[in-house]
C-alpha positions as a printed NumPy array, in Angstrom:
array([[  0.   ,   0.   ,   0.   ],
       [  2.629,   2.447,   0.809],
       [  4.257,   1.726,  -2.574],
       [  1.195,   2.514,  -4.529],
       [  0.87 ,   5.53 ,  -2.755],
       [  4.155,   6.958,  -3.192],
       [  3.402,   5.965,  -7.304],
       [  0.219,   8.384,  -7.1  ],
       [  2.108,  10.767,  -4.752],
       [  3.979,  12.426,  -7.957],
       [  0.663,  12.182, -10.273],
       [ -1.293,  14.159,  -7.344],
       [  1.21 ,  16.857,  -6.815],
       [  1.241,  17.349, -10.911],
       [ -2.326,  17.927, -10.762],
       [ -2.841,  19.985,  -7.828],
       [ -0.189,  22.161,  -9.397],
       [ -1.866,  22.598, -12.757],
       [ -4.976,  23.502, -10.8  ],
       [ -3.599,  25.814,  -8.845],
       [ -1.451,  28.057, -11.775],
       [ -5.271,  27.422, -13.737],
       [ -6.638,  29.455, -11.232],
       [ -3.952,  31.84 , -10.511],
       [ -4.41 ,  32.597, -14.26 ],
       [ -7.777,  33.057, -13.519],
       [ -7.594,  35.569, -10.72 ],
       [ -5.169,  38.011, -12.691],
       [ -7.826,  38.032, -15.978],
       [-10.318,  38.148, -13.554],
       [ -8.704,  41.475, -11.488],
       [ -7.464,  42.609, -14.856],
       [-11.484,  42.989, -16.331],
       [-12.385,  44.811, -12.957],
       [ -9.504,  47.813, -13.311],
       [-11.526,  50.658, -14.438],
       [-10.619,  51.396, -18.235],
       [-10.617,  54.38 , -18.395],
       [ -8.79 ,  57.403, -16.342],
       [-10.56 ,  59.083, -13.606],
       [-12.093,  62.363, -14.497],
       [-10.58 ,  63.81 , -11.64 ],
       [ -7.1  ,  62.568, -12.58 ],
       [ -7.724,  63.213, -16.285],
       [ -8.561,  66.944, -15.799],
       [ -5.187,  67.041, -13.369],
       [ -3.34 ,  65.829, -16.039],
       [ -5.001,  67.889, -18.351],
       [ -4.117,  71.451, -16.118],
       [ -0.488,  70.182, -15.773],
       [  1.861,  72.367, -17.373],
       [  4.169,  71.48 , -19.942],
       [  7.751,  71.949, -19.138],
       [ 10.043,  73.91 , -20.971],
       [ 13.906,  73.469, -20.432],
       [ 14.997,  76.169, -22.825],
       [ 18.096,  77.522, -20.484],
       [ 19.745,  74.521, -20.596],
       [ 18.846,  73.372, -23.932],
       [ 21.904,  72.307, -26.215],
       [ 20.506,  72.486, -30.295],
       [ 21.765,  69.431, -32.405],
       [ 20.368,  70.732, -35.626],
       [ 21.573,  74.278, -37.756],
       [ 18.266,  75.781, -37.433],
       [ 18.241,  75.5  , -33.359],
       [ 21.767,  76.88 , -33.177],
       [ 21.136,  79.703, -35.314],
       [ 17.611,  80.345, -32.948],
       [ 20.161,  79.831, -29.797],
       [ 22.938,  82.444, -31.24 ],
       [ 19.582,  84.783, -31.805],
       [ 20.281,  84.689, -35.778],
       [ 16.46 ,  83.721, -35.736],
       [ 13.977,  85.877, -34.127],
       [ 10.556,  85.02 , -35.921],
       [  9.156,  81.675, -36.388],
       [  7.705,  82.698, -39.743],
       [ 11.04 ,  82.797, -40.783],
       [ 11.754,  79.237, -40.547],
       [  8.242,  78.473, -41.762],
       [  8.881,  80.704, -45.001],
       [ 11.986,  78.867, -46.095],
       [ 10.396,  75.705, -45.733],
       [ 12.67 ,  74.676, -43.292],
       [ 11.796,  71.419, -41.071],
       [ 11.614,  72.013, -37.217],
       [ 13.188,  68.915, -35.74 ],
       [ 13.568,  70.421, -32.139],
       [  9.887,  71.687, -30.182],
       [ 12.522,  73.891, -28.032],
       [ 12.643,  75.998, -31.264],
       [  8.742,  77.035, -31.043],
       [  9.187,  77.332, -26.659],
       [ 12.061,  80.266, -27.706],
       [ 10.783,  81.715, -30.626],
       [  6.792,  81.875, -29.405],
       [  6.61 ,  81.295, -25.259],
       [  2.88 ,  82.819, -25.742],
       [  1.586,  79.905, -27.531],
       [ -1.937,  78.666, -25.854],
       [ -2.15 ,  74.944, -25.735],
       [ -4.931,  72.587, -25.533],
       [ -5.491,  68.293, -25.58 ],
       [ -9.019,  67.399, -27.533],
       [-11.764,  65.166, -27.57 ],
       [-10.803,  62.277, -28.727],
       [-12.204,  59.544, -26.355],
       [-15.326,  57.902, -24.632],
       [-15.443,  56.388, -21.577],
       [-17.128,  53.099, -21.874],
       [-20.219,  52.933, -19.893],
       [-23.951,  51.268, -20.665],
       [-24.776,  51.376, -23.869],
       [-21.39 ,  52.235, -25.086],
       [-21.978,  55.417, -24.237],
       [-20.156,  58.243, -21.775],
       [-18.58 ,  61.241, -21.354],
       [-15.923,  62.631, -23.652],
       [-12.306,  62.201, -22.826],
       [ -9.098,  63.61 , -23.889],
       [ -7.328,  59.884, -23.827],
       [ -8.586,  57.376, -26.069],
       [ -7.978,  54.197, -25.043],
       [ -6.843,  50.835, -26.871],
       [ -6.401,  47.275, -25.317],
       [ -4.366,  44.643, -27.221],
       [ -5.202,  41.346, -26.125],
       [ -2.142,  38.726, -24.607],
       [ -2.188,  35.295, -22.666],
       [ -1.019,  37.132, -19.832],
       [ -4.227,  39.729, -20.354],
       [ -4.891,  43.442, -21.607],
       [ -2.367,  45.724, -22.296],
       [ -3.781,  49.159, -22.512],
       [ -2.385,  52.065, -24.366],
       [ -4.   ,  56.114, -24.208],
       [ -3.594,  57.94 , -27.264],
       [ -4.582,  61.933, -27.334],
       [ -4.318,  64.687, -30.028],
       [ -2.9  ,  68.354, -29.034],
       [ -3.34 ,  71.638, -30.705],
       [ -1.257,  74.673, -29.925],
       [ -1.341,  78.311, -31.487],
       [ -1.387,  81.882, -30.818],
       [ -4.777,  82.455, -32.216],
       [ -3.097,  84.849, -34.33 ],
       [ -2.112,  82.813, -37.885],
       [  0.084,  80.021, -36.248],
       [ -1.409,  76.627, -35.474],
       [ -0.139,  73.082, -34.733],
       [ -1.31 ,  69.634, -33.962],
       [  0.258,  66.416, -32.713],
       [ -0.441,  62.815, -31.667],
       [  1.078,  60.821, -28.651],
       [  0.227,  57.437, -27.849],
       [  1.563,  55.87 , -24.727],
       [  1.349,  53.086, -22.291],
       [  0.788,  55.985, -19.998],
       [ -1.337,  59.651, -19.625],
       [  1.061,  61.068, -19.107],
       [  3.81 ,  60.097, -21.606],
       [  1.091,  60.069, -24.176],
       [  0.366,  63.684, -23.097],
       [  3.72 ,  64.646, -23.655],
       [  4.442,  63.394, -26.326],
       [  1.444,  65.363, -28.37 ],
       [  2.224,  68.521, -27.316],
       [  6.159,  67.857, -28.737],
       [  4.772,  66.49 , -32.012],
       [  2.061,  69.654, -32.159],
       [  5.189,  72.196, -31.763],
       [  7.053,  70.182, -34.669],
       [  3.872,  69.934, -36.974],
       [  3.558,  74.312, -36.444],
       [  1.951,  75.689, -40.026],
       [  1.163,  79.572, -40.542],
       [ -2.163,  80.231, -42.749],
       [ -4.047,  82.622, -44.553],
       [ -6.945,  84.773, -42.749],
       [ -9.361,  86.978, -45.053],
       [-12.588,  87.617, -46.047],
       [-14.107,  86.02 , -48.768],
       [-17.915,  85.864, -48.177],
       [-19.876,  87.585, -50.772],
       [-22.131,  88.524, -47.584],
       [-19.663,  90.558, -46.21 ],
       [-16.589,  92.08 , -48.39 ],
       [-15.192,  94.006, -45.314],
       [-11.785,  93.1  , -46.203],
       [-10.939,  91.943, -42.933],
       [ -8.818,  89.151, -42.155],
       [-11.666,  87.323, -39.664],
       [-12.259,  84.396, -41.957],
       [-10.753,  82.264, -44.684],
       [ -9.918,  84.151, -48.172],
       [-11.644,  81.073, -50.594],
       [-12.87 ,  77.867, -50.167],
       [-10.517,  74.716, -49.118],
       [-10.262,  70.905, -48.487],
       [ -9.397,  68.791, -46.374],
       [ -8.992,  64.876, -46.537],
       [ -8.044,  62.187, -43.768],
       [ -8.973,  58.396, -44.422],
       [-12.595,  58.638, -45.765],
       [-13.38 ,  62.106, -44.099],
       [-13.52 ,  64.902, -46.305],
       [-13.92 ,  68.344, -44.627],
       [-14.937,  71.865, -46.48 ],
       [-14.477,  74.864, -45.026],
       [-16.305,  77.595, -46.689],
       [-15.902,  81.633, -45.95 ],
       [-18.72 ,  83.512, -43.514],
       [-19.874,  86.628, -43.071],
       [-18.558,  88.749, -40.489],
       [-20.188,  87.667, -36.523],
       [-21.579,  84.6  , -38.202],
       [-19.591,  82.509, -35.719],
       [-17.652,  79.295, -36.417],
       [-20.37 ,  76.622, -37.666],
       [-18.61 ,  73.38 , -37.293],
       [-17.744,  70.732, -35.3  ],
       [-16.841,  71.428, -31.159],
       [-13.383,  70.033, -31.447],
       [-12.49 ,  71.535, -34.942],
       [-13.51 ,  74.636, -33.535],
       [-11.271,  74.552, -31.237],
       [ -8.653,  74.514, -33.792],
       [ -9.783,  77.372, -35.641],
       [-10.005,  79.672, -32.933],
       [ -5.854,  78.811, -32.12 ],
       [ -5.551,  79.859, -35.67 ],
       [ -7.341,  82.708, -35.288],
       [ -9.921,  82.552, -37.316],
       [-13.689,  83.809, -36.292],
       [-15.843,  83.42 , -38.696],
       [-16.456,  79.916, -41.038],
       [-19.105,  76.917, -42.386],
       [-18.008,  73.692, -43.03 ],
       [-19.021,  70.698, -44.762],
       [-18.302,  67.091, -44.027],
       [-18.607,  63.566, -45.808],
       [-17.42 ,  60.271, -44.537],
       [-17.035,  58.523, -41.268],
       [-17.296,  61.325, -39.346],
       [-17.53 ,  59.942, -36.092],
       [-13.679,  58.349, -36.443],
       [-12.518,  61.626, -34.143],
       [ -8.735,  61.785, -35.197],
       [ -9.667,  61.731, -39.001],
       [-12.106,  64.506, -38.433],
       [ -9.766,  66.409, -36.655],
       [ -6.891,  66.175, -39.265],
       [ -9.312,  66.395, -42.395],
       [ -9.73 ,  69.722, -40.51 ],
       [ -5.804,  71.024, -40.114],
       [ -5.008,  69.375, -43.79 ],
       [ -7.421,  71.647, -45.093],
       [ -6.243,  74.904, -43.218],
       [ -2.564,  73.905, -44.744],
       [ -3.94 ,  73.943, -48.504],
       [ -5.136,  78.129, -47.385],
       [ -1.487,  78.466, -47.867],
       [ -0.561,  76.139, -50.977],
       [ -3.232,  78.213, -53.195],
       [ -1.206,  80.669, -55.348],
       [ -2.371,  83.96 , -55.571],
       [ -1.842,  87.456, -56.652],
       [ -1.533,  90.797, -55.88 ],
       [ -5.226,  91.715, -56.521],
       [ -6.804,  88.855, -54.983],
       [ -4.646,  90.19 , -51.728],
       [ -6.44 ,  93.073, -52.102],
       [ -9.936,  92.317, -52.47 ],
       [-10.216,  89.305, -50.369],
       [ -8.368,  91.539, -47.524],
       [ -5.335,  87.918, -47.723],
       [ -3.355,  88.227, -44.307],
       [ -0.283,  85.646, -44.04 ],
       [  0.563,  84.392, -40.933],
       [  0.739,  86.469, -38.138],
       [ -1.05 ,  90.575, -37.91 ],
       [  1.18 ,  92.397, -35.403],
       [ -1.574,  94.554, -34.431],
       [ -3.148,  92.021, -32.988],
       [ -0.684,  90.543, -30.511]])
């Protein structure tokens, strides 16, 4: 007896060890479905408020254009943007412009019954292992001066916070200047409040139009892409929209791709004058 008992000794300690890392396994997917997925609003908004650092004093420039900016050789961002010149280093943009306004958009849902909730400013993703969910936050910035200079980034991070970051550096490295006027055949006051003519804007299967208003017509278009436009500095506008319009990131770049094409239309002299064309930045205003 003691012999077959020492055979089934080995067998039984076997099984009672696959049972137990079974329900070990078990317990983590379990405690991993119950962690909230989503950020608290409390913390998001936090997050949200934090400010952005900016080590410009001990910032050492690794590309010509950030030495030059450094040495003072480069005073005006439009500068840069006129030559065509690629901005590899955001420190550039904290130098040049330390007024910029900065803001993180829309872009997620909390999950809730229904699949609805509240808007969010992380959008959350969940790739799906043995060992269980790996979540990543994603979040778009814009940046501008609300005065012809306008940017927009995306971070994506294991992290808020990383992801966070990361958006506003790729925002300050995506910086465009545009073209304000007045082209609404309801207005002609020659005043640089809305767009001069008529643009386009694509992103997946989203097509945005923005279309030239009247003077204290308001921005008619989407909460989010307003937002943009008003860090542009533009007041007045009607838009258009066709696709899957409820993918938020395409939206939101159908809607900067079409404020870069205000500045790849060619045009002359007279057109400046009629349309009222202002490039870039008005120094009146600032």
């Amino acid at each position: 007896m003691k012999a077959k008992a020492s055979e089934k000794k080995p067998e039984d300690v076997e099984a009672k060890k696959e049972i137990a890392e079974e329900d070990v396994s078990n317990v983590k997917i379990e405690a991993e479905k119950e962690v909230v997925s989503a950020v608290p609003i409390e913390v998001e908004e936090l997050i949200k408020a934090m400010p952005v650092k900016r080590e410009v004093e001990g910032w050492v420039p690794k590309t010509e254009t950030g030495k030059k900016v450094k040495n003072g050789e480069i005073k005006d961002i439009e500068e840069i943007l006129d030559m065509g010149i690629t901005i590899m280093e955001p420190e550039i943009i904290d130098m040049l412009m330390p007024e910029l306004s900065s803001e993180l958009l829309l872009v997620g849902q909390s999950k809730g019954k229904f699949g609805g909730g509240q808007r969010r400013v992380f959008k959350q993703t969940q790739k799906k292992t043995k060992e269980g969910n790996k979540p990543k936050f994603s979040t778009i910035a814009v940046i501008g001066n609300k005065n012809g200079i306008v940017g927009m980034g995306f971070g994506k991070a294991k992290e808020t916070v990383p992801a966070r970051e990361k958006a506003f550096r790729n925002s300050k490295l995506n910086v465009i200047k545009i073209r304000r006027g007045c082209g609404s055949w309801q207005c002609g006051c020659k005043n640089p409040h809305s767009i001069p003519f008529e643009v386009e804007g694509k992103e997946g299967s989203v097509i945005m139009i923005l279309k030239p208003a009247p003077k204290g017509k308001g921005l008619c278009i989407q909460s989010e892409c307003k937002k943009i436009l008003e860090m542009a500095g533009i007041k007045d506008v009607w838009s258009k929209t066709r696709g899957n319009t409820a993918s938020r990131s395409n939206l939101l770049m159908a809607c900067f791709n079409a404020l870069k094409k205000l500045m790849e239309v060619k045009t002359g002299p007279d057109h400046k004058e009629s349309l009222g064309i202002a490039e870039g930045m008005i120094k009146n205003e600032q």
